[in-house]
C-alpha beads as a LAMMPS data file, in Angstrom:
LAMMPS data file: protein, C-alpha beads

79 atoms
78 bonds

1 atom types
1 bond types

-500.0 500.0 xlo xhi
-500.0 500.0 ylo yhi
-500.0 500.0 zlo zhi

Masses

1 110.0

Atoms # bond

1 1 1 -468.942 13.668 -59.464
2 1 1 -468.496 10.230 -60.092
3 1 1 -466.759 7.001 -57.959
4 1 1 -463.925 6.059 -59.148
5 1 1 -461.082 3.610 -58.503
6 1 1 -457.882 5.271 -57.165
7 1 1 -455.010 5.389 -60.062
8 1 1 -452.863 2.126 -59.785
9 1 1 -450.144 4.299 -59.906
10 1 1 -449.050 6.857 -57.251
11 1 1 -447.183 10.261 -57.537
12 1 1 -445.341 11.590 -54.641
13 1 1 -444.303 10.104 -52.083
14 1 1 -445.809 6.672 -52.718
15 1 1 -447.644 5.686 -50.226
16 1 1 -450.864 5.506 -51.728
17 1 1 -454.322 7.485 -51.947
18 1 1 -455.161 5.865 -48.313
19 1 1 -459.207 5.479 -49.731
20 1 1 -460.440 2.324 -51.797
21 1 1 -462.271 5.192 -53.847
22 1 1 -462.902 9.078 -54.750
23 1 1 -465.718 10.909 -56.151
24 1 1 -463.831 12.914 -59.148
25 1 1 -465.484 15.705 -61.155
26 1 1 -466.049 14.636 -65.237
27 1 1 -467.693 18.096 -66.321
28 1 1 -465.591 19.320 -69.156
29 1 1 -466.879 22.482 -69.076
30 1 1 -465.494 22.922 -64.969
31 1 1 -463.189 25.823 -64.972
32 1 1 -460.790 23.995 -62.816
33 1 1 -460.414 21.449 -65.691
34 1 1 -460.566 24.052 -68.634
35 1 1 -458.184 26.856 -67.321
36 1 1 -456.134 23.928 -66.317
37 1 1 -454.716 22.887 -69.816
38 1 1 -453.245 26.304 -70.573
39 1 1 -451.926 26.609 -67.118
40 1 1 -450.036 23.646 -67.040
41 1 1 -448.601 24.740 -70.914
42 1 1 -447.663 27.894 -69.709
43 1 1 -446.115 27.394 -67.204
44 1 1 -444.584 23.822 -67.004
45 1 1 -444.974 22.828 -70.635
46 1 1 -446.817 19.977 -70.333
47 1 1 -450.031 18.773 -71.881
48 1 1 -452.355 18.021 -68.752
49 1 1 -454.885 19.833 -67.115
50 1 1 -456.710 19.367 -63.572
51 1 1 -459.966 17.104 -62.504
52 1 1 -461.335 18.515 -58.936
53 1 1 -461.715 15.171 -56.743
54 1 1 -463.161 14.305 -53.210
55 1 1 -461.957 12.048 -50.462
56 1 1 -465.076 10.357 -48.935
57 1 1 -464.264 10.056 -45.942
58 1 1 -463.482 13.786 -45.100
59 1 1 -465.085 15.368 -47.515
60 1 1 -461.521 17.205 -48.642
61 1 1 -461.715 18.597 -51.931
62 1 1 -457.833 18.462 -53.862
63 1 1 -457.055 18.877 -57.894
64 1 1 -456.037 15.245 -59.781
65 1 1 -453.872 15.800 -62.388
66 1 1 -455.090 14.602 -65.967
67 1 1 -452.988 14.012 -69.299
68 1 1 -455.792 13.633 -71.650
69 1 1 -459.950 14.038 -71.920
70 1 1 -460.355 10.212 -70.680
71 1 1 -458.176 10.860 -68.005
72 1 1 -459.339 8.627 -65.034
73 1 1 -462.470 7.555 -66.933
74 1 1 -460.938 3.767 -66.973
75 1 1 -461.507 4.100 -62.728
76 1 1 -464.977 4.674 -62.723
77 1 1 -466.938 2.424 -60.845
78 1 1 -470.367 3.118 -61.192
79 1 1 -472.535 5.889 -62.940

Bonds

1 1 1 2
2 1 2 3
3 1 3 4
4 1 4 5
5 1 5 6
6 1 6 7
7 1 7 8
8 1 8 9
9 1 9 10
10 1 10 11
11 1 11 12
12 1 12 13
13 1 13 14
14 1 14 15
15 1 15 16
16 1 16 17
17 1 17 18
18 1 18 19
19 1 19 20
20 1 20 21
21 1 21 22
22 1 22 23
23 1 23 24
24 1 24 25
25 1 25 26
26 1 26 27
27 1 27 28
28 1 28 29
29 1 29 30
30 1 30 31
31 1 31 32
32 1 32 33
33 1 33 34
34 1 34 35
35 1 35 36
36 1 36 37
37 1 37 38
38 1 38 39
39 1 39 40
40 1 40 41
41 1 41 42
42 1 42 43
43 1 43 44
44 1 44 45
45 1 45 46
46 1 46 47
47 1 47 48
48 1 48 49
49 1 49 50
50 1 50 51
51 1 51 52
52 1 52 53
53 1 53 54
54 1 54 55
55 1 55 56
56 1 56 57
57 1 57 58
58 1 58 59
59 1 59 60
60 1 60 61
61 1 61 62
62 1 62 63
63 1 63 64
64 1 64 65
65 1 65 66
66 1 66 67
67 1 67 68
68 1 68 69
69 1 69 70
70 1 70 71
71 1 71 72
72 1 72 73
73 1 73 74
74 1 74 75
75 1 75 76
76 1 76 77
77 1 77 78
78 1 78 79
């Protein structure tokens, strides 16, 4: 997992990601993120898939919604 920046923009309810950062998952081959494409075709036809992220402080696990490979790869603060 890597740190990244939360995404300038929020879905929801808009009150933000409450965290200056997350630890998101960039393995490709993660079933989460591969299973993920057709799911989201299937059954909401849309072209996105899933990236599994971490809150820091709590150590809660949750799915990030991706439109594309580089998804969130922009928000990566360090390697």
């Amino acid at each position: 997992m890597k740190k990244c920046e939360p995404p300038p923009i929020n879905y929801g309810d808009g009150l933000g990601w409450c965290t200056p950062y997350m630890y998101i998952c960039f393995n490709d081959e993660c079933k989460l993120y591969v299973n993920g494409w057709a799911n989201l075709k299937n059954n909401y036809n849309k072209t996105a898939s899933y990236r599994c992220m971490c809150y820091p402080d709590n150590g809660v696990f949750d799915a990030m919604c991706v439109f594309s490979p580089d998804g969130m790869t922009g928000q990566i603060i360090e390697e």
